[in-house]
Chimera marker file (.cmm) of the C-alpha trace (Angstrom):
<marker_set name="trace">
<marker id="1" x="155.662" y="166.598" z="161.878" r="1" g="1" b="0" radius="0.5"/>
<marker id="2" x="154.117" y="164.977" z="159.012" r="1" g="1" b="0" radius="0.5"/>
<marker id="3" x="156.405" y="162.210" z="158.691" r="1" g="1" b="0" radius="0.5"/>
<marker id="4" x="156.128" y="161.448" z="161.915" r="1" g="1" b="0" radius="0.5"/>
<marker id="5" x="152.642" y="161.553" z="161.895" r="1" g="1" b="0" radius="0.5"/>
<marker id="6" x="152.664" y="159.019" z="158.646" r="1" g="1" b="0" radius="0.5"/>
<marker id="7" x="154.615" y="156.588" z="160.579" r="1" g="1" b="0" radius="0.5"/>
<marker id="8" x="152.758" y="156.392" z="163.359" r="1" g="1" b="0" radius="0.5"/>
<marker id="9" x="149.703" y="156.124" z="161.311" r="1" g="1" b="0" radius="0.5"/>
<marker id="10" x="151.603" y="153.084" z="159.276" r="1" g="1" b="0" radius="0.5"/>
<marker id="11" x="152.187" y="151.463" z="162.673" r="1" g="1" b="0" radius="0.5"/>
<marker id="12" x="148.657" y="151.065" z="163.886" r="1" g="1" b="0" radius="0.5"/>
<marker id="13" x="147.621" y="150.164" z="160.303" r="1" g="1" b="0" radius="0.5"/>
<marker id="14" x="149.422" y="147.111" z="160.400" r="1" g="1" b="0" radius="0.5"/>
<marker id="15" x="147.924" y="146.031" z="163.524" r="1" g="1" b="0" radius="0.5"/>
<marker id="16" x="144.533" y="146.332" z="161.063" r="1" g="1" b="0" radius="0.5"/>
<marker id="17" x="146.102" y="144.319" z="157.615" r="1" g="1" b="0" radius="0.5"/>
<marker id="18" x="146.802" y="140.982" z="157.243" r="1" g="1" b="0" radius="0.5"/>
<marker id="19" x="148.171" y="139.374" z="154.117" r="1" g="1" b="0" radius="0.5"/>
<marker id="20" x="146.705" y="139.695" z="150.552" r="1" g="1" b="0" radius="0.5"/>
<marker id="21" x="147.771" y="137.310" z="147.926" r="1" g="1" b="0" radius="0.5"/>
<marker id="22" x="150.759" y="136.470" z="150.198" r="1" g="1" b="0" radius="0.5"/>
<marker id="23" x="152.304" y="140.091" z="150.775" r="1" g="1" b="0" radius="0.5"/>
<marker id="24" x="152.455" y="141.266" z="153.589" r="1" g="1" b="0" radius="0.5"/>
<marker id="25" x="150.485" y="145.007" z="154.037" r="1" g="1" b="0" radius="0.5"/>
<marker id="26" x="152.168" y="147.278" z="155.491" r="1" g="1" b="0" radius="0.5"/>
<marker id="27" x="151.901" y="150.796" z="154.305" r="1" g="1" b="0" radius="0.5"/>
<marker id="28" x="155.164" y="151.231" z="156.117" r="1" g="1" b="0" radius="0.5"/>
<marker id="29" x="156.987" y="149.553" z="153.129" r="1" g="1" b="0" radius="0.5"/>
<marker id="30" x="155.901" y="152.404" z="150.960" r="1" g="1" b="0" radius="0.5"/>
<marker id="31" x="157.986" y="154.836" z="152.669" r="1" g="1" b="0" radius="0.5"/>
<marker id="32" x="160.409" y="155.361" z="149.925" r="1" g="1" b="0" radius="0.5"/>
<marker id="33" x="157.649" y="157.021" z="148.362" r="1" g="1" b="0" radius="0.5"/>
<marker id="34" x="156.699" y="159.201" z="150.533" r="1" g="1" b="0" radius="0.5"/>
<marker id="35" x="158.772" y="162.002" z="148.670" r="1" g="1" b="0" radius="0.5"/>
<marker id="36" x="157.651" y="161.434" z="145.741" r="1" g="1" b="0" radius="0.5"/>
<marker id="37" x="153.947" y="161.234" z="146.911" r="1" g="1" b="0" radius="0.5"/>
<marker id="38" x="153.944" y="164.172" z="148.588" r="1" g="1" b="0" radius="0.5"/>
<marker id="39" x="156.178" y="166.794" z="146.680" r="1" g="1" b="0" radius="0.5"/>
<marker id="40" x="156.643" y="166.750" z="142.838" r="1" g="1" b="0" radius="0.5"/>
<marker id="41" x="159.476" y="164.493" z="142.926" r="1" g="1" b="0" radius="0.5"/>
<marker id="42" x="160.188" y="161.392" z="140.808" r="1" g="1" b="0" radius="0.5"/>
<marker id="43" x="159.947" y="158.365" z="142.242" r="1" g="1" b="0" radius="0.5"/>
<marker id="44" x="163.322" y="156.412" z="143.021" r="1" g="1" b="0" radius="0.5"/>
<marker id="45" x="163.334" y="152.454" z="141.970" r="1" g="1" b="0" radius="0.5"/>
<marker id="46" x="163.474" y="151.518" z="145.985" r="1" g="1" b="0" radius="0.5"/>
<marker id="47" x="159.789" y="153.539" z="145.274" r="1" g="1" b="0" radius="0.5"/>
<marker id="48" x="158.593" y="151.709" z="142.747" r="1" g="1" b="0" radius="0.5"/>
<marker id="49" x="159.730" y="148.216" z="143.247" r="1" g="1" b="0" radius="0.5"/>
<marker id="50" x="157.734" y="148.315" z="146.986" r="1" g="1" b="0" radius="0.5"/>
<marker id="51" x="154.862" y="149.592" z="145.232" r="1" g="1" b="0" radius="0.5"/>
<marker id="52" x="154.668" y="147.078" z="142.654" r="1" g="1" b="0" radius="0.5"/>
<marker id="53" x="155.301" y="144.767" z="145.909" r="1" g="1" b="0" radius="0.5"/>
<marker id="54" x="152.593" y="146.709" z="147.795" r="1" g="1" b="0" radius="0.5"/>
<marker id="55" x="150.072" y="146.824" z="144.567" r="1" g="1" b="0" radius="0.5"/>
<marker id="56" x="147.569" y="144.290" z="146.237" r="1" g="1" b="0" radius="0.5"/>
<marker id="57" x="147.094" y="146.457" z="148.824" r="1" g="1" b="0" radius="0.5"/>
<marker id="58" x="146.326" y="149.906" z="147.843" r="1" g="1" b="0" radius="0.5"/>
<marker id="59" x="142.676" y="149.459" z="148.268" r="1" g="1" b="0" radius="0.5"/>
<marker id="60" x="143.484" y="149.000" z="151.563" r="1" g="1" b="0" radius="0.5"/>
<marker id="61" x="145.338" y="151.927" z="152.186" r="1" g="1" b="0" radius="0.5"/>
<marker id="62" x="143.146" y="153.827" z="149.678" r="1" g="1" b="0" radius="0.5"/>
<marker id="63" x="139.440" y="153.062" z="151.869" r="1" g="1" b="0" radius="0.5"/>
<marker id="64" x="141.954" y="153.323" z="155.068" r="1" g="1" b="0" radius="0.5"/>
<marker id="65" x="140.855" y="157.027" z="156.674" r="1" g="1" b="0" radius="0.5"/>
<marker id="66" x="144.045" y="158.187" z="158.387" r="1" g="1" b="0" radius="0.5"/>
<marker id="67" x="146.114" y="156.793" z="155.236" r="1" g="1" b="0" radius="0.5"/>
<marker id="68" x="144.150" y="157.955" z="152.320" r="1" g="1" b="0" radius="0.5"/>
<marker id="69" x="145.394" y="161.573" z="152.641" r="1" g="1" b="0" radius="0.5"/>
<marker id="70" x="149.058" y="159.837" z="151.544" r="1" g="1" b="0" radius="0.5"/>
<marker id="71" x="147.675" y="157.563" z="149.232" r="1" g="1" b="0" radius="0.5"/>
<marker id="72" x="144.978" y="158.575" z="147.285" r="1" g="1" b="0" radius="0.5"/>
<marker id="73" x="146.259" y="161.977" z="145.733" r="1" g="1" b="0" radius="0.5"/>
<marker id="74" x="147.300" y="163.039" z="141.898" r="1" g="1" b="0" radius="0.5"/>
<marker id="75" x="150.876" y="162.637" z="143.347" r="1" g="1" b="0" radius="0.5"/>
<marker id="76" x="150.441" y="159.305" z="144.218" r="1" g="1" b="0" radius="0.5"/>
<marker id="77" x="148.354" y="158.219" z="141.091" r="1" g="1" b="0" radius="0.5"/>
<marker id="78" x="151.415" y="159.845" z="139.251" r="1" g="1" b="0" radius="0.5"/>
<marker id="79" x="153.741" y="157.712" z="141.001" r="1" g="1" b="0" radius="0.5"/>
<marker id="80" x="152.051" y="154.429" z="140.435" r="1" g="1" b="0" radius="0.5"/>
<marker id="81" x="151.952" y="155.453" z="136.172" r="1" g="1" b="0" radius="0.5"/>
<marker id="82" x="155.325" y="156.332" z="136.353" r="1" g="1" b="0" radius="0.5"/>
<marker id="83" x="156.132" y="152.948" z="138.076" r="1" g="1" b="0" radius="0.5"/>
<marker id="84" x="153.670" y="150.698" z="135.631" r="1" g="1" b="0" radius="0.5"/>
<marker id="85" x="151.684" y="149.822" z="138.641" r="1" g="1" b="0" radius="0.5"/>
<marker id="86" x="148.026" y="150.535" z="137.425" r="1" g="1" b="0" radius="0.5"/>
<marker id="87" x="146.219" y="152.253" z="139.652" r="1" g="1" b="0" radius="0.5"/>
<marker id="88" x="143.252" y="150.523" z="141.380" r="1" g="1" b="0" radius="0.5"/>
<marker id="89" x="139.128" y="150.349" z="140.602" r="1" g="1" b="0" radius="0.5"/>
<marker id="90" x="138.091" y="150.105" z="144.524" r="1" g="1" b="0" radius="0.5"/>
<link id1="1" id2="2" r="1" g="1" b="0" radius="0.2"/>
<link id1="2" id2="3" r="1" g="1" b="0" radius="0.2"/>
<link id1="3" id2="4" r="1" g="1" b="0" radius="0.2"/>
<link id1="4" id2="5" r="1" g="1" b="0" radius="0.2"/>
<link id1="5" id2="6" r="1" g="1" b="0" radius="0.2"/>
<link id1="6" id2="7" r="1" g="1" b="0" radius="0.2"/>
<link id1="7" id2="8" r="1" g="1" b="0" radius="0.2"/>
<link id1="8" id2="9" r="1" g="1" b="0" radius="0.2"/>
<link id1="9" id2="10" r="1" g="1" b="0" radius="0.2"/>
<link id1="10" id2="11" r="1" g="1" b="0" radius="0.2"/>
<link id1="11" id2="12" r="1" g="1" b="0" radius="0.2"/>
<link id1="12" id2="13" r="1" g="1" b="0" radius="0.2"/>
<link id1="13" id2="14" r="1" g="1" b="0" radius="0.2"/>
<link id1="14" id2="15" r="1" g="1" b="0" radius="0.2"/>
<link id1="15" id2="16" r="1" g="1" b="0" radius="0.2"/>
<link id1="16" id2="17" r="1" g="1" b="0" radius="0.2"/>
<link id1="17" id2="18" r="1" g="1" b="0" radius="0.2"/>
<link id1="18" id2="19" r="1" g="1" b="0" radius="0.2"/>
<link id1="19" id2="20" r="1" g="1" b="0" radius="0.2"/>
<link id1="20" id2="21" r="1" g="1" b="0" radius="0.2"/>
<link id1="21" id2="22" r="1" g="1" b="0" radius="0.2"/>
<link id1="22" id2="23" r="1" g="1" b="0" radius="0.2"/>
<link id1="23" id2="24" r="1" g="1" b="0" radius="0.2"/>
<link id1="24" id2="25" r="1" g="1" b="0" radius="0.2"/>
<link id1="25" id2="26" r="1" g="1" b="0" radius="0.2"/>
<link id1="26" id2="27" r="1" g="1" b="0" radius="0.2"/>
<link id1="27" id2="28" r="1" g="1" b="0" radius="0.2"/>
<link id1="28" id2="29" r="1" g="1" b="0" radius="0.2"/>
<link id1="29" id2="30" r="1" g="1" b="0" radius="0.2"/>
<link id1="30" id2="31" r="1" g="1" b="0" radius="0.2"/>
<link id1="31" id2="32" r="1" g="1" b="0" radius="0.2"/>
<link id1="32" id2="33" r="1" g="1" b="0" radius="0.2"/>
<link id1="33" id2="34" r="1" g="1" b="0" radius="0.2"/>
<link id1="34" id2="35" r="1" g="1" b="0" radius="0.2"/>
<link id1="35" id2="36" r="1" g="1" b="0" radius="0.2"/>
<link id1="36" id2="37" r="1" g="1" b="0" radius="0.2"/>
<link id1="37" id2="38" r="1" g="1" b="0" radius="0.2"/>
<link id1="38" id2="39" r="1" g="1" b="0" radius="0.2"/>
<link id1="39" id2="40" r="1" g="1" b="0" radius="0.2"/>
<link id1="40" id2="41" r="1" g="1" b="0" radius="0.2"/>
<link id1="41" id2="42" r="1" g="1" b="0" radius="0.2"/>
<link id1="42" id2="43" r="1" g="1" b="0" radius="0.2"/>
<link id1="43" id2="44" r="1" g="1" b="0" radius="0.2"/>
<link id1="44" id2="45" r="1" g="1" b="0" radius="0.2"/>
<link id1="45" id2="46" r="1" g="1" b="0" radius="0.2"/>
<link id1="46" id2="47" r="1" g="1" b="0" radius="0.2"/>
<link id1="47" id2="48" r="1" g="1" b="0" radius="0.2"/>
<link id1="48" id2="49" r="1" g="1" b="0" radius="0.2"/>
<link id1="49" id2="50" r="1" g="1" b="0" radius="0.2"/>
<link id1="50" id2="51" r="1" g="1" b="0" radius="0.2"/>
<link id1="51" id2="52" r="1" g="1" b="0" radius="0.2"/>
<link id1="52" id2="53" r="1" g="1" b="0" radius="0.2"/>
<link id1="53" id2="54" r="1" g="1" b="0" radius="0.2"/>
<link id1="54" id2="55" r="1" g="1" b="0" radius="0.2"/>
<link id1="55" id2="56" r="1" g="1" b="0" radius="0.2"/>
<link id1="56" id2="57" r="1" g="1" b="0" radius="0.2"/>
<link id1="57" id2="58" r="1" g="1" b="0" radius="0.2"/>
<link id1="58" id2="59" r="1" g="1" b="0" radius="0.2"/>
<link id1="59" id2="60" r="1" g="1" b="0" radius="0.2"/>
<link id1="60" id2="61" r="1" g="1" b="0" radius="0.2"/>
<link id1="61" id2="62" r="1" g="1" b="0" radius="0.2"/>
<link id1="62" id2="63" r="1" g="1" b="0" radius="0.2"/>
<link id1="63" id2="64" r="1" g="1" b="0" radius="0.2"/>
<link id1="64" id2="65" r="1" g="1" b="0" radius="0.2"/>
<link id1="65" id2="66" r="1" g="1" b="0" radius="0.2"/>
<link id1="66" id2="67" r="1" g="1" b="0" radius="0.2"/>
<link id1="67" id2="68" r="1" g="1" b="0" radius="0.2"/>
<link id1="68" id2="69" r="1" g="1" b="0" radius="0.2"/>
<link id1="69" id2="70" r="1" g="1" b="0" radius="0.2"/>
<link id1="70" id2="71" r="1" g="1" b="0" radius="0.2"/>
<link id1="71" id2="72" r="1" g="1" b="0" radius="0.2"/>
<link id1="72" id2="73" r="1" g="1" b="0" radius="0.2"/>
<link id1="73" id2="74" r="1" g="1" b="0" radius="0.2"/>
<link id1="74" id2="75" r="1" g="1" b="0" radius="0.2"/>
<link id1="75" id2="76" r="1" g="1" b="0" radius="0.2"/>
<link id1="76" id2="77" r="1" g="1" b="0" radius="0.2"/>
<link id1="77" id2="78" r="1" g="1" b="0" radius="0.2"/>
<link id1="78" id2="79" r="1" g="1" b="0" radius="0.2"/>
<link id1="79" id2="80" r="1" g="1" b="0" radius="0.2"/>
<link id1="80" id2="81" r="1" g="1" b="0" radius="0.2"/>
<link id1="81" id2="82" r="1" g="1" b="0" radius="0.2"/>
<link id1="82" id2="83" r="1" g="1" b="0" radius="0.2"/>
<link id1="83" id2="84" r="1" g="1" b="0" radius="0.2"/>
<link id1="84" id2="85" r="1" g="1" b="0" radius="0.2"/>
<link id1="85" id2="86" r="1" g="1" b="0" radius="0.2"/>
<link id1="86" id2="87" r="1" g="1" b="0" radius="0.2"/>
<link id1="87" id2="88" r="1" g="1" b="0" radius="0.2"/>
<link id1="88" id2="89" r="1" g="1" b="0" radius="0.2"/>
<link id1="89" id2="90" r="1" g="1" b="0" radius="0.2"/>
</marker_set>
């Protein structure tokens, strides 16, 4: 239920993002992480190269309501350091 819940989330976020410093926001791209954000898995490299792709949006995601439950947890601040994608100041 939760993953479907997440992508249905995802899907009416991106009617709400545009682009930021010409990526394309769609929390939808981080769903190779969603393992590793939300059990104590490592992250795969299909993880951590769309988060380094995603990195100018995680503000986003992070002030988002409905996606900040996914987002902004020790898991996923665990993921980002073990993917060298510093974790933003918001």
């Amino acid at each position: 239920m939760k993953r479907v819940s997440f992508v249905a989330i995802c899907a009416v976020a991106v009617l709400f993002w545009g682009a930021a410093e010409a990526v394309t926001c769609n929390p939808q791209e981080l769903s190779p992480c969603m393992p590793a954000f939300t059990l104590p898995a490592a992250p795969t490299a299909a993880c951590c190269s769309k988060l380094q792709e995603q990195e100018p949006c995680l503000c986003g995601y992070i002030k988002n309501p409905a996606l900040k439950p996914y987002v902004d947890t020790p898991n996923a601040k665990r993921v980002a350091s073990d993917c060298k994608v510093p974790w933003p100041q918001c």
